[in-house]
C-alpha positions as CSV (number, residue, x, y, z in Angstrom):
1,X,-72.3,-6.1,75.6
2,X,-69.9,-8.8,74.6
3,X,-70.9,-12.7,74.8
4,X,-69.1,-15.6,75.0
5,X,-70.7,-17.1,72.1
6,X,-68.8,-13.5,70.7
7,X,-65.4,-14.3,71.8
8,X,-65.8,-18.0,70.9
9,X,-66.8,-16.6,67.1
10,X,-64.0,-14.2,67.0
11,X,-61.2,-16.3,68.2
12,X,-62.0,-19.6,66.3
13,X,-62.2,-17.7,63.0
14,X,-58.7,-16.9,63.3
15,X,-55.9,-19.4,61.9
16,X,-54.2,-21.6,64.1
17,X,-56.5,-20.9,67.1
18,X,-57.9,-23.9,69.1
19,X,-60.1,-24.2,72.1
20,X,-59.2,-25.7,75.3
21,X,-60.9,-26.1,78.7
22,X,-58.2,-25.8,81.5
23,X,-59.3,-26.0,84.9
24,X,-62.5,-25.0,84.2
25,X,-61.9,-22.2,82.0
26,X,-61.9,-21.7,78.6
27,X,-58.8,-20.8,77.0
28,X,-58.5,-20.1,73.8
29,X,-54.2,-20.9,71.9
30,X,-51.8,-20.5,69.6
31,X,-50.0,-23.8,70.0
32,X,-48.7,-23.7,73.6
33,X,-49.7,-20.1,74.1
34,X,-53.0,-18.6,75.8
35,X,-53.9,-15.4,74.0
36,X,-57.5,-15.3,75.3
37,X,-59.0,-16.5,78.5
38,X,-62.6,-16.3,79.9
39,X,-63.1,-16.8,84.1
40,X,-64.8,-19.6,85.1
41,X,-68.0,-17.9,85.6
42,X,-67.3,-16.1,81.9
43,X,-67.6,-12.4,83.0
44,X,-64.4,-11.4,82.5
45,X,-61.9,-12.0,79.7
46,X,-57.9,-11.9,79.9
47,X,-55.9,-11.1,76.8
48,X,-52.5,-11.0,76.0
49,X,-52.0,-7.0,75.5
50,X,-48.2,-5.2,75.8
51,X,-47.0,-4.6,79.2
52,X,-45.6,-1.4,78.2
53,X,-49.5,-0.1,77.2
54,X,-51.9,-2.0,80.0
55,X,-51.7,1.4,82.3
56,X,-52.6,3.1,79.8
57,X,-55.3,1.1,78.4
58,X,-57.0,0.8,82.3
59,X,-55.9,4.2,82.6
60,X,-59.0,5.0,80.0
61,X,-61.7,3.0,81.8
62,X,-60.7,1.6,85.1
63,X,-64.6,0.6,85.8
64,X,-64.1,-2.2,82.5
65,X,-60.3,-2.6,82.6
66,X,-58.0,-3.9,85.1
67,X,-54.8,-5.8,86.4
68,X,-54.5,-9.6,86.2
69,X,-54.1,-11.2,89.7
70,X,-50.2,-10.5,90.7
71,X,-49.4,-14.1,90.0
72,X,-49.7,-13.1,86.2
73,X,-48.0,-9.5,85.8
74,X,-44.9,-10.9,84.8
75,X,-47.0,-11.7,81.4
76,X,-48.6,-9.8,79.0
77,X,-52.1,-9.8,80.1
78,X,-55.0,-7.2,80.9
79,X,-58.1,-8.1,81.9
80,X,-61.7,-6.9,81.2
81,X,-65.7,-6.8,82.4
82,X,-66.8,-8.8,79.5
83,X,-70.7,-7.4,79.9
84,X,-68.8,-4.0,78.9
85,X,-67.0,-5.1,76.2
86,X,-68.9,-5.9,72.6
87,X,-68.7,-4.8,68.6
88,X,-65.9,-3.8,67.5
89,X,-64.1,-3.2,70.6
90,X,-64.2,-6.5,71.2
91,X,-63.4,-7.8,67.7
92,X,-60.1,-5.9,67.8
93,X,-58.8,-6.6,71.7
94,X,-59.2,-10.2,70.4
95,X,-57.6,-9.8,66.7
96,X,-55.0,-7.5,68.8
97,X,-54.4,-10.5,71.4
98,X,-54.0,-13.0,69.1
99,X,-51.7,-10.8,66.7
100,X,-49.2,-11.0,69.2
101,X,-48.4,-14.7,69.6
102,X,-48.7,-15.5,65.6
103,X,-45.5,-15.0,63.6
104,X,-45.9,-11.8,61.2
105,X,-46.4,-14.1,58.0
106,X,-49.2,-15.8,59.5
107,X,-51.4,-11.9,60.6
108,X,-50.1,-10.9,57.0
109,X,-51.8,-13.5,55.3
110,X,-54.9,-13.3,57.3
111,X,-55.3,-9.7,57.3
112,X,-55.5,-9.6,53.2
């Protein structure tokens, strides 16, 4: 079972990552970009993910996995049930999420 205390860990150990509260939700960016965003009531937890693999992904487990509102499917964004989410699951959806809006140089550098 993930936590937020979880995600906050995860996230803020990774370079260039800051924490920001935006209408009542924590967001969690790489300069102008949200990679990571908890709901307000912090049950559920957004994260950039390929558009091209989110069926797929929900495909899987559509009881923990699902579509952001329509508003957001122009992005690349999947949500989760973060109460089903924890370990290393969670480690990598996050180190995953955030590998996508760092430049290569700065993952490479990290992931030595």
């Amino acid at each position: 079972m993930g936590t937020v205390d979880e995600v906050r860990g995860v996230a803020l150990s990774l370079p260039r990552t800051t924490e920001h509260l935006i209408r009542d939700r924590v967001k969690f960016r790489v300069g102008r970009i949200v990679y990571l965003a908890l709901s307000q009531d912090e049950t559920t937890l957004g994260f950039a993910f390929p558009k091209e693999e989110r069926d797929a992904l929900i495909a899987t487990d559509p009881a923990r996995f699902f579509l952001p509102p329509v508003s957001d499917l122009r992005f690349n964004w999947v949500c989760g049930h973060l109460a089903t989410l924890g370990g290393d699951e969670l480690r990598d959806l996050i180190v995953d999420a955030w590998r996508m809006v760092v430049p290569k140089r700065v993952y490479t550098a990290w992931a030595r």
